[in-house]
VMD Tcl script that draws the C-alpha trace (Angstrom):
set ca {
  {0.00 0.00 0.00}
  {1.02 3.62 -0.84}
  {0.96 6.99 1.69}
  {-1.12 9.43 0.17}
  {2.38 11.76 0.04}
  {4.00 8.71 -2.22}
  {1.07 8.53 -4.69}
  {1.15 12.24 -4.94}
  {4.82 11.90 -6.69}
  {3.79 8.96 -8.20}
  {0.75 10.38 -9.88}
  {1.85 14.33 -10.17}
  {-1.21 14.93 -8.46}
  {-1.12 17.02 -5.57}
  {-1.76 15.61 -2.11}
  {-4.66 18.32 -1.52}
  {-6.44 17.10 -5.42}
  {-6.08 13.63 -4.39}
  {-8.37 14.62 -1.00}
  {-10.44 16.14 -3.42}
  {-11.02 13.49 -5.98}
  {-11.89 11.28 -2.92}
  {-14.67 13.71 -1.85}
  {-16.21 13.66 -5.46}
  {-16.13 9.99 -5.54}
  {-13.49 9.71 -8.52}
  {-10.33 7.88 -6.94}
  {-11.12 6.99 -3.57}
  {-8.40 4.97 -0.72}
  {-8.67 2.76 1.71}
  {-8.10 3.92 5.67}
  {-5.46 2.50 7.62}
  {-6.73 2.10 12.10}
  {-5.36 5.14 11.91}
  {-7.22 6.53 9.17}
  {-4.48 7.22 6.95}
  {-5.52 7.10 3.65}
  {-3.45 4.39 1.55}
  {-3.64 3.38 -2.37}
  {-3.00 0.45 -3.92}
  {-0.73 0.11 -7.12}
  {-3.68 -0.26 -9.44}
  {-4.70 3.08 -8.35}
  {-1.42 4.60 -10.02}
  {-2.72 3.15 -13.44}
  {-6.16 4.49 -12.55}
  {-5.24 8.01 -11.74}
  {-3.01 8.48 -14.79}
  {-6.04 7.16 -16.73}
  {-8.06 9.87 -14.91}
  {-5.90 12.77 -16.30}
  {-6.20 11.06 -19.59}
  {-9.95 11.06 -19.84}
  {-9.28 14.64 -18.18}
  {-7.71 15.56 -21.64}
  {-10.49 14.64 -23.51}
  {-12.52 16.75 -22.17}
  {-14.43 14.43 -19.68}
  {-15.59 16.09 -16.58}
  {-14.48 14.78 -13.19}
  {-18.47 14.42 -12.18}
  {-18.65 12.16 -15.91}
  {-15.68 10.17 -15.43}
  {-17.64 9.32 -12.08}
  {-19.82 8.05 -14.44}
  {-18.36 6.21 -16.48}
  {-16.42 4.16 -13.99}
  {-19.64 2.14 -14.47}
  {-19.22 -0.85 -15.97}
  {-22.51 -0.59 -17.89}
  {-21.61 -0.33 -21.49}
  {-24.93 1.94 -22.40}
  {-24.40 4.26 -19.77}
  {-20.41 4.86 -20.86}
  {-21.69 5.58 -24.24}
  {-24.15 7.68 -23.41}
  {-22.02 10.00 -21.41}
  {-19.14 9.90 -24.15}
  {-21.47 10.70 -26.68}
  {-22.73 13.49 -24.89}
  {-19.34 14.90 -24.42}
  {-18.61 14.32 -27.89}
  {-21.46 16.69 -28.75}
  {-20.47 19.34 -26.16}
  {-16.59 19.30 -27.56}
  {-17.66 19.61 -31.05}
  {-19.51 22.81 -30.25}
  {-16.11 23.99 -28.08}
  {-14.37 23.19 -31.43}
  {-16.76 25.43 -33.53}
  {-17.03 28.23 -31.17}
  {-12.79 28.53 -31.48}
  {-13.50 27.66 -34.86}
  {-13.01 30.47 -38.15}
  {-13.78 28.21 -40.86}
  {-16.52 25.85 -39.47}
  {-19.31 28.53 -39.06}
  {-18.74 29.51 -42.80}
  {-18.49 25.81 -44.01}
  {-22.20 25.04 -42.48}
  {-23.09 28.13 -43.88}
  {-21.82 27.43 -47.51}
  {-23.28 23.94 -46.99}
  {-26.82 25.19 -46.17}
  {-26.94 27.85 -48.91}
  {-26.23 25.33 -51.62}
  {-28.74 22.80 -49.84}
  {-31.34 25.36 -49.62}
  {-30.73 27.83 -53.20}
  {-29.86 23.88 -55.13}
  {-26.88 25.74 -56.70}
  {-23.19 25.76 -57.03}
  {-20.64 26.70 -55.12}
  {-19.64 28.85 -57.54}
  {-23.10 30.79 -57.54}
  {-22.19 31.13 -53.38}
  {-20.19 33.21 -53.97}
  {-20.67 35.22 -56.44}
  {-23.65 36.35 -54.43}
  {-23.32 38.58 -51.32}
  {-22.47 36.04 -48.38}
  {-24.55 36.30 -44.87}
  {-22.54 38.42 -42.91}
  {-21.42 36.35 -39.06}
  {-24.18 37.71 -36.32}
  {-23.14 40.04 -34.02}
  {-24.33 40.85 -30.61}
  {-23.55 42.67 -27.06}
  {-20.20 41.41 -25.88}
  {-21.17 40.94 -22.20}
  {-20.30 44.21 -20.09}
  {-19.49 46.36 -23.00}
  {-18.56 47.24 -26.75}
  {-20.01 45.83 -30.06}
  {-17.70 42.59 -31.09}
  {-18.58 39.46 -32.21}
  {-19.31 37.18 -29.16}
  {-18.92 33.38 -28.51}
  {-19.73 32.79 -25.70}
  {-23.16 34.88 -25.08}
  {-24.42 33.95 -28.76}
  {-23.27 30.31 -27.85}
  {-25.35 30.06 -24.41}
  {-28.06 33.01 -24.15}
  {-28.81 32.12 -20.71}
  {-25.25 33.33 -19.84}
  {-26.03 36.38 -21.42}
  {-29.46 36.83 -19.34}
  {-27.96 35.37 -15.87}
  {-25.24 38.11 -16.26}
  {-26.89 41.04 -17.20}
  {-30.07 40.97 -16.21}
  {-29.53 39.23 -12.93}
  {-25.90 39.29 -11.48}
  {-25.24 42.84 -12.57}
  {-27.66 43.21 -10.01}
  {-27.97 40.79 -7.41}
  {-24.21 41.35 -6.84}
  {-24.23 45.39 -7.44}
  {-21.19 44.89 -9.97}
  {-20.61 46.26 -13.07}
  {-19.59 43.71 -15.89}
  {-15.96 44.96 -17.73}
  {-15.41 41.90 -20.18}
  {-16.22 38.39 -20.80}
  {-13.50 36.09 -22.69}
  {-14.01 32.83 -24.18}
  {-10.68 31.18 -24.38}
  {-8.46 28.28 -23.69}
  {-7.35 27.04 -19.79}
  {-3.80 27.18 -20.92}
  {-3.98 30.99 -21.98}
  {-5.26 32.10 -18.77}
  {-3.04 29.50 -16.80}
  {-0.10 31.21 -18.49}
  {-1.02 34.47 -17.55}
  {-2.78 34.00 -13.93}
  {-0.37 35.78 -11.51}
  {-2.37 34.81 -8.19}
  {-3.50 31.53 -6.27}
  {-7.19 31.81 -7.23}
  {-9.90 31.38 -4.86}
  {-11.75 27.75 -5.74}
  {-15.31 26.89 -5.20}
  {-17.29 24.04 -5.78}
  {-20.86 24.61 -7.59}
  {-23.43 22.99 -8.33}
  {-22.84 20.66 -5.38}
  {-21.10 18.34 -7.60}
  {-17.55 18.06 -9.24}
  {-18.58 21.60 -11.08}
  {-16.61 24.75 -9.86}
  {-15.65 28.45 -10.34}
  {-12.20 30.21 -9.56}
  {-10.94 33.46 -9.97}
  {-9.98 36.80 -7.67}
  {-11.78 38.76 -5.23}
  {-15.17 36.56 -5.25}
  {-15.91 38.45 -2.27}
  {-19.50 36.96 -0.11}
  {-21.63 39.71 -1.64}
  {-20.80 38.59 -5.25}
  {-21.41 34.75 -4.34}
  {-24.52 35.38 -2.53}
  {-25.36 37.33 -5.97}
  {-24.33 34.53 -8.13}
  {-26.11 32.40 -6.39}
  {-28.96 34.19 -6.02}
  {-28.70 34.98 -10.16}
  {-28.29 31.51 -10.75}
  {-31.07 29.59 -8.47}
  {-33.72 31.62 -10.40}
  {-33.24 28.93 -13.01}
  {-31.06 26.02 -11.07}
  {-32.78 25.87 -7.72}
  {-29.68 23.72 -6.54}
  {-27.27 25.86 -7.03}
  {-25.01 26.19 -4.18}
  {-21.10 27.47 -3.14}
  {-19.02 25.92 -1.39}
  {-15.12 27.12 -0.92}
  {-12.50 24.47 -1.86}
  {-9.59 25.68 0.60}
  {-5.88 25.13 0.42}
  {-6.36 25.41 -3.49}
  {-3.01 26.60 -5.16}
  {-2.85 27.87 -9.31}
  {-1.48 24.24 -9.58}
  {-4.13 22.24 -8.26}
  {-6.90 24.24 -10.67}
  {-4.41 23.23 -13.36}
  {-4.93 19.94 -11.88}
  {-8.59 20.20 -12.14}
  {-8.51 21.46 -15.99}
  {-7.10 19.69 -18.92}
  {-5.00 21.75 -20.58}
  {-7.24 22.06 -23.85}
  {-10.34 23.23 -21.70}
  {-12.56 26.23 -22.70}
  {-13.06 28.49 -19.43}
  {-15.36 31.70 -19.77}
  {-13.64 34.39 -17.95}
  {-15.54 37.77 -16.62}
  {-14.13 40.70 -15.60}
  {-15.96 43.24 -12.93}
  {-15.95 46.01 -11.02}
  {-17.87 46.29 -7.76}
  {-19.58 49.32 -7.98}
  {-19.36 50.19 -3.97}
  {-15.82 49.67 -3.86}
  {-14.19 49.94 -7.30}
  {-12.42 46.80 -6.52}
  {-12.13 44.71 -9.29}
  {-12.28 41.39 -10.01}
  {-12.70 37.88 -12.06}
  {-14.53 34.95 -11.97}
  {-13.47 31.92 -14.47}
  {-16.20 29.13 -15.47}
  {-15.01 25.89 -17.13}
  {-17.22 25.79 -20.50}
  {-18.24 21.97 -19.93}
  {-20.74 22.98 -16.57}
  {-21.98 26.16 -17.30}
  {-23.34 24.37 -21.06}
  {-24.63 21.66 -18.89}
  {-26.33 24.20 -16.58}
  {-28.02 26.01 -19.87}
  {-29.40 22.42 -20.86}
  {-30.62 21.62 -17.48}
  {-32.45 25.35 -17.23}
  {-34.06 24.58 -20.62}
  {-35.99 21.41 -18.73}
  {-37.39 23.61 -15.71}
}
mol new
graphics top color blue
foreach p $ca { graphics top sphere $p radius 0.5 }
foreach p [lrange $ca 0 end-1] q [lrange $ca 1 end] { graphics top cylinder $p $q radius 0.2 }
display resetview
């Protein structure tokens, strides 16, 4: 058997994510009589298989899942994560959106390609960027509810005032983070936020924004998290939706950052209430 320290070099996990997988259910050890926790060897093949299902893009709260050894129910939750990465991959996509849209004009108009374009091509949608200027925008065209949650309700509920919100990769804004982010779980499940200065006001706010269409929504701080156990928590290819704001009492600004996977699975969920 192997001391939670030596299966933390082992594994390149850190000792504090391995307490947290146990608590979501993911890798889980055995107690000593003195309730040291202790993992078997197996355990080292598991948790590198972990971080490789991590990389795909599987949630920790799926790969629960899937450690089922029902057949159906591993499909269906691959599947569904299929789906959900090949909107992440349009949505950092240039060419896709253009390539459906050639496809469906010469569906529709039974023409050439040719004929596309010699005609005048549908110019890409535009909308509010949340918080501010004109600019095409991912992420609110991608998940409306974001849009509504943030600016009709948070803006509010938290008295902040929105600056930006970014759709891009984990790895670009775990390259530039310069602070141990604050870490909380959502959802109560393997879902969570991070960022700096979520201050009580603004997660009694986002909560209160939130449960108008998630009546489960709940926060719960994940302490002892360092910059390197979020990295831990992310693959490295993740899409996180980061917001910028100001709260308008103080001036004190700050930034909360939302892995793409649960906040899309939060918009499907509030489309069945």
């Amino acid at each position: 058997m192997i001391t939670i320290k030596d299966f933390s070099k082992e594994t390149d996990f850190s000792v504090r994510m391995l307490r947290y997988l146990e608590e979501v259910g993911v890798l889980v050890p055995v107690r000593d009589d003195n309730n040291y926790r202790l993992y078997n060897v197996d355990q080292i093949i598991e948790a590198k298989k972990i971080k490789r299902l991590q990389n795909l893009g599987i949630q920790l709260k799926e790969i629960e899942l899937i450690k089922s050894t029902d057949i159906k129910l591993q499909l269906d939750v691959l599947e569904k994560v299929l789906i959900r990465e090949q909107e992440i991959a349009e949505l950092k996509s240039d060419s896709i959106p253009e390539l459906k849209n050639i496809i469906d004009h010469l569906r529709k108009e039974n023409c050439s390609l040719e004929s596309y374009f010699e005609n005048e091509k549908p110019k890409p949608r535009k909308m509010k960027t949340l918080g501010g200027e004109e600019k095409f925008h991912r992420t609110a065209y991608s998940i409306p509810i974001l849009r509504n949650i943030y600016e009709d309700h948070l803006t509010i509920d938290a008295n902040i005032e929105l600056i930006a919100t970014d759709l891009m990769k984990f790895s670009e804004w775990f390259e530039n983070c310069d602070y141990d982010p604050d870490v909380f779980s959502v959802l109560r499940e393997s879902s969570f936020v991070f960022g700096k200065n979520i201050l009580e006001n603004f997660i009694a706010g986002y909560e209160m924004a939130w449960k108008k269409f998630l009546p489960e929504m709940g926060f719960q701080k994940m302490d002892d998290f360092t910059k390197q156990d979020v990295e831990q928590l992310m693959g490295p290819h993740d899409i996180v939706i980061r917001s910028t704001f100001k709260y308008v009492d103080s001036g004190v600004e700050g930034e909360i950052v939302i892995p793409y996977a649960p906040i899309y699975t939060m918009s499907q969920l509030s489309n069945k209430i």
